[in-house]
Backbone as ProteinMPNN parsed JSONL, in Angstrom:
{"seq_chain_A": "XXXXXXXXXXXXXXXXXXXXXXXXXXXXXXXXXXXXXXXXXXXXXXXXXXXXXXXXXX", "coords_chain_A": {"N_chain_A": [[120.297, 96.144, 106.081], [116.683, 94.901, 105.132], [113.984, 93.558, 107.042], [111.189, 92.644, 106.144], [107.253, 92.606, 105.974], [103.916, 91.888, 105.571], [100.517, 92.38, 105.453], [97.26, 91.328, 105.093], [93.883, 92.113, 104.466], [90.538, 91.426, 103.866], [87.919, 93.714, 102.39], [85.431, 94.177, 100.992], [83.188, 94.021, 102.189], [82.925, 96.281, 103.643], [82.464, 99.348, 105.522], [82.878, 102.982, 104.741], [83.814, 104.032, 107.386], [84.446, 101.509, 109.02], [86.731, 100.302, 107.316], [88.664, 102.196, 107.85], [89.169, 101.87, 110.386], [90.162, 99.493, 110.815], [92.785, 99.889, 109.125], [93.597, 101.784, 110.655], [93.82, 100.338, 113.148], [95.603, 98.134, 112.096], [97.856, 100.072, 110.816], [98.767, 101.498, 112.901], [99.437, 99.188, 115.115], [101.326, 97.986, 113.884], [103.312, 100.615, 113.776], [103.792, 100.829, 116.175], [105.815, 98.521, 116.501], [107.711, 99.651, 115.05], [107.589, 98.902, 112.512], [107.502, 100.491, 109.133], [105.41, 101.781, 106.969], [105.575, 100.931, 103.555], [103.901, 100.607, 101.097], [100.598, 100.504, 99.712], [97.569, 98.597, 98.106], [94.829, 98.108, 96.866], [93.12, 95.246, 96.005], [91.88, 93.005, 93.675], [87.99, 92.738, 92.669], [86.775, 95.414, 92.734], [88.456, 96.289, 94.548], [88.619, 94.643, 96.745], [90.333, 93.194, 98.774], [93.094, 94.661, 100.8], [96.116, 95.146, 100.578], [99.144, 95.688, 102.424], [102.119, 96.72, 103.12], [105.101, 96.414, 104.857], [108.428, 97.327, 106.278], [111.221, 97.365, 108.144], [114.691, 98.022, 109.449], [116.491, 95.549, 110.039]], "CA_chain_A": [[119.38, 95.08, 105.729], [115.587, 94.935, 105.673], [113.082, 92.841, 107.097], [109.798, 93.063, 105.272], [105.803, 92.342, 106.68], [102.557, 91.872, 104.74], [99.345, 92.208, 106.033], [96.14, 91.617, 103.795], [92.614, 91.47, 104.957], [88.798, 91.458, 102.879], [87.56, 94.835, 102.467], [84.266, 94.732, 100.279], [81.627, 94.165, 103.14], [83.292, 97.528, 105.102], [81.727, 100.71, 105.138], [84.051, 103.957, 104.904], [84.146, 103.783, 108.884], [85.046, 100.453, 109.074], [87.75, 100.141, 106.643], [89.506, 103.515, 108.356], [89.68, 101.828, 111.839], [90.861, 98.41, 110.159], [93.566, 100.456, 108.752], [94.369, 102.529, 111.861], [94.79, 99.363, 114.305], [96.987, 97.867, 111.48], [99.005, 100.773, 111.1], [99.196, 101.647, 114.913], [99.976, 98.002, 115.973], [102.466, 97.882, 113.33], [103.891, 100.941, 113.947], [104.265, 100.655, 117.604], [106.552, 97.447, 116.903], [108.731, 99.877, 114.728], [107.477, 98.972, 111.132], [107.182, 101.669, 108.511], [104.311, 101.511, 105.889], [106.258, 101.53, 102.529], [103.124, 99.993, 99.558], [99.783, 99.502, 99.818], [97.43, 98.129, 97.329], [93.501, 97.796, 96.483], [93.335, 94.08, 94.921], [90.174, 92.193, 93.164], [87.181, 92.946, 91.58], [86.037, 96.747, 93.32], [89.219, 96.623, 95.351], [87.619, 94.101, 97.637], [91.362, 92.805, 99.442], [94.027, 95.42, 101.131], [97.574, 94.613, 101.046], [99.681, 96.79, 103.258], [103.794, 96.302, 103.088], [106.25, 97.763, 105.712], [109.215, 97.229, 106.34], [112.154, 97.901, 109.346], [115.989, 97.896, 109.79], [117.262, 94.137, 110.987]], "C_chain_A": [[117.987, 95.425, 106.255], [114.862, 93.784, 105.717], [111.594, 93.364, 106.557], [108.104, 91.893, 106.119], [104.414, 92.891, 105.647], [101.816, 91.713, 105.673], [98.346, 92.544, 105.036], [95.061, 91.561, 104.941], [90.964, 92.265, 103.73], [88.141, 93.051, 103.543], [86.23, 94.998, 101.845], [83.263, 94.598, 100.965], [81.96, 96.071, 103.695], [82.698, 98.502, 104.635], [83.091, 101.225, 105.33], [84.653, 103.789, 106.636], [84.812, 102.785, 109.105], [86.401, 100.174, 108.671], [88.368, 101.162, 107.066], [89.62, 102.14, 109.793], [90.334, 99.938, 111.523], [92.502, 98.411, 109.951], [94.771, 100.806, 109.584], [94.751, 101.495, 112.281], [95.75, 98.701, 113.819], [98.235, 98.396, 111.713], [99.814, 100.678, 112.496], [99.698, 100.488, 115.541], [101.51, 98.191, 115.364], [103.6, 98.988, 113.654], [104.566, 101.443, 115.692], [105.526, 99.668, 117.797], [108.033, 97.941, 115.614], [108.849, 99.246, 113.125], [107.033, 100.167, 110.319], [106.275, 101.278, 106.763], [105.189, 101.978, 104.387], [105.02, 101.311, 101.488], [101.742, 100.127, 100.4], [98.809, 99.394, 98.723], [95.69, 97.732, 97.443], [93.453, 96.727, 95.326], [91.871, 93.436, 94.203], [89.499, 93.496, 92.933], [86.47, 94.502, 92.975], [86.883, 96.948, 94.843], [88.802, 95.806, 97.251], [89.077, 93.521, 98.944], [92.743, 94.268, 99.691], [95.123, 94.796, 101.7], [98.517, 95.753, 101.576], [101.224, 96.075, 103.578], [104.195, 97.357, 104.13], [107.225, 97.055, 106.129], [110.065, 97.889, 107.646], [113.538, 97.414, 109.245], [116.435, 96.199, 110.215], [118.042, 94.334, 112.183]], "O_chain_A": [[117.804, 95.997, 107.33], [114.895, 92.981, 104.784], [111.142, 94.501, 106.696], [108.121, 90.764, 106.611], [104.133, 94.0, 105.193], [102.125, 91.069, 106.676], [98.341, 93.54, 104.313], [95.256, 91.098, 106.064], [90.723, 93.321, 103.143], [87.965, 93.391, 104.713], [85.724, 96.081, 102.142], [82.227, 95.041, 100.469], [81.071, 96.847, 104.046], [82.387, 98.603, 103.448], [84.084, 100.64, 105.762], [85.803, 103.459, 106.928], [85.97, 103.018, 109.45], [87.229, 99.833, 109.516], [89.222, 101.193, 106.18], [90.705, 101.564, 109.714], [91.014, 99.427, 112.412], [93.304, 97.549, 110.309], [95.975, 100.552, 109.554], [95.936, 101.244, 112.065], [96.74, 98.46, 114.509], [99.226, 97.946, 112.289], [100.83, 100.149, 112.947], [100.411, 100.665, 116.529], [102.538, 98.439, 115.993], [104.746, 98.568, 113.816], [105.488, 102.16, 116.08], [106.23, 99.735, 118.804], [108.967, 97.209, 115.286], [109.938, 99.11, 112.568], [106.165, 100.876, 110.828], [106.655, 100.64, 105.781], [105.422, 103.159, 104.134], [105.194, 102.221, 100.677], [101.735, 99.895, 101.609], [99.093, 100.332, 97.977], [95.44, 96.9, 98.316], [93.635, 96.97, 94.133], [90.797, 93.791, 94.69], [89.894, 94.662, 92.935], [85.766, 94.239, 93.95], [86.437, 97.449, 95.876], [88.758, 96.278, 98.387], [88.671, 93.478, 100.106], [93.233, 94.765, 98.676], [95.242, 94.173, 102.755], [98.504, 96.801, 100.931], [101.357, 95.024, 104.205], [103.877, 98.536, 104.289], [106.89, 95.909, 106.428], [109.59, 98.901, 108.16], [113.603, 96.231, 108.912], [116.81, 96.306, 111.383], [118.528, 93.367, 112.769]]}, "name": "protein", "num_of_chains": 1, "seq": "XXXXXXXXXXXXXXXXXXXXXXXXXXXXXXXXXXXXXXXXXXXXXXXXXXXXXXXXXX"}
């Protein structure tokens, strides 16, 4: 069985820099607590929202 985790957040103010370390502390939190990044997803008008799926074991 899997448990599943979304995380979105607003991306069209960010510069390239920005949106990388957004990313990283996502990932890195997430994968410190043993979630694994399966999707993610550039939503709206110039990709302005990032949805990021992961998933872990139960």
């Amino acid at each position: 069985m899997w448990e599943y985790r979304t995380e979105t957040f607003d991306s069209i103010f960010d510069t390239k820099r920005s949106l990388k370390e957004k990313c990283n502390a996502i990932l890195e939190t997430c994968g410190n607590e043993g979630w694994e990044l399966v999707n993610f997803q550039c939503v709206g008008g110039a990709g302005s929202m990032m949805i990021l799926v992961f998933k872990r074991a139960k």
